[in-house]
N, C-alpha and C positions, 0 to 999 in steps of 0.2 A: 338669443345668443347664450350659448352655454358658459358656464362658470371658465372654462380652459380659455374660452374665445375673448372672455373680457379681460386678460393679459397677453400682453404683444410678447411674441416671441424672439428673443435677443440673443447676442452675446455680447458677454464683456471681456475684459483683459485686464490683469495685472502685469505691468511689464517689468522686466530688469533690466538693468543695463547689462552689456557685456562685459562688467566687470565684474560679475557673479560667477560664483558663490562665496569670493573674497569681498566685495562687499555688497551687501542686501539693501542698494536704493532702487526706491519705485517710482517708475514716472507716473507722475500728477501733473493733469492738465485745466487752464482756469478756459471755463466757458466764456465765451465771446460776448455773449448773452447777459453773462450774469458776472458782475464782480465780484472778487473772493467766493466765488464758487469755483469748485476744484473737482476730479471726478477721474475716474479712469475712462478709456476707453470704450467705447458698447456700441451697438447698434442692432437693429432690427432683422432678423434671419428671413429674407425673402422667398415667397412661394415657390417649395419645388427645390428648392435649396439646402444643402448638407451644413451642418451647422461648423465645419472646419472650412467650408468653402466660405460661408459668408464672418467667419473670424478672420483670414486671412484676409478677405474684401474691404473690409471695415479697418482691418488694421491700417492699409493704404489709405482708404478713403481719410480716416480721421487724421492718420500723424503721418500719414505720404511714404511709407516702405512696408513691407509686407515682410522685411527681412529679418524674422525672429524665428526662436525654434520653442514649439512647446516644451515646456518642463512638468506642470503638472493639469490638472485638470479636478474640479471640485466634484464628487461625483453624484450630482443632483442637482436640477432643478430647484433652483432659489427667485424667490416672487418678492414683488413690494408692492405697495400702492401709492398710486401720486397724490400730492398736495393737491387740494380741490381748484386750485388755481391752475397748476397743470394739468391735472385731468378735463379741465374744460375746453383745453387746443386739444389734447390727444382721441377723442372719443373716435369709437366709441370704447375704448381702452380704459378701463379704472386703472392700470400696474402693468409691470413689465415681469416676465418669467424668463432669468435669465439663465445660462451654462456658462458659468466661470473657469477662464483658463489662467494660467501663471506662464507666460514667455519672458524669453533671454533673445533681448536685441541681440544681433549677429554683428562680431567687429565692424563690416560693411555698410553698416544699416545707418541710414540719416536721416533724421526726422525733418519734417517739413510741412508746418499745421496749416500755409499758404495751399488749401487742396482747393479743389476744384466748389466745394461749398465747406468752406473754413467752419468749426465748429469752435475751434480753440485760440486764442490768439499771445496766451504763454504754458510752459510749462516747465517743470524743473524734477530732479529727482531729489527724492526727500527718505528719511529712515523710514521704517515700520513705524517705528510709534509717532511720527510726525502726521501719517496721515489721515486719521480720522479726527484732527483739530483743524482741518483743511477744506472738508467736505460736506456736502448739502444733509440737513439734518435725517431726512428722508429716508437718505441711502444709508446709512451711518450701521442700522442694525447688519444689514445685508453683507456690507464691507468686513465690520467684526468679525461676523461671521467666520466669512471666507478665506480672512485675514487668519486667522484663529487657526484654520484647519491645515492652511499649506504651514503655520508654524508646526502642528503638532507631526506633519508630516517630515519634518525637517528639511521645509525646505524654503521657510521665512525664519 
């Protein structure tokens, strides 16, 4: 397996509410799985798959509407590696290589983490600087990051 194949290929989402760009809350959601872990959206880009088709897939699948509109997009590929705890379910995957986007819930849009296989069972919108005191240590570098870049882009 080559070095590319030992991280799963993803997306994730930073979302806003439709009360943006008047105010900059992010939905945060707590894993079902794990208490006081919190996370944004993401999932796995299935074989054959355009990676805005399986963004919009995932957004329904995790929070049940698909009814946001991109605003920015991170422009690269960003990886992590799991806690050896999690990499022992995910193999043969050591990390995930994800493409981060920034969406703006659509006034219509209603969340609904009751999906068809629930991942999340709360979530809330919190400021910028609320949510990396929120989130799995793991992810944290990743988040900054990204977090970082749609600020300097002016658009956190």
């Amino acid at each position: 397996m080559s070095k590319k194949e030992l991280y799963r290929p993803n997306v994730a989402m930073i979302i806003v509410s439709n009360n943006y760009p008047q105010k900059k809350e992010i939905f945060i959601a707590q894993r079902n799985d794990l208490k006081d872990i919190w996370q944004f959206p993401q999932g796995g880009i299935d074989k054959g798959e355009e990676v805005h088709e399986a963004l919009f897939r995932e957004l329904e699948e995790e929070i049940g509407t698909d009814k946001a509109k991109i605003i920015g997009e991170y422009p690269a590929w960003i990886s992590y590696d799991f806690p050896e705890k999690i990499a022992k379910k995910m193999k043969p995957y050591k990390g995930q290589t994800q493409r981060y986007f920034l969406l703006k819930l659509k006034k219509n849009a209603k969340i609904n983490l009751n999906t068809e296989h629930p991942e999340f069972d709360e979530y809330k919108f919190v400021s910028v600087n609320e949510v990396l005191g929120l989130t799995a240590h793991f992810k944290k570098p990743v988040y900054e990051k990204v977090i970082n870049y749609f600020k300097n882009e002016g658009l956190l």
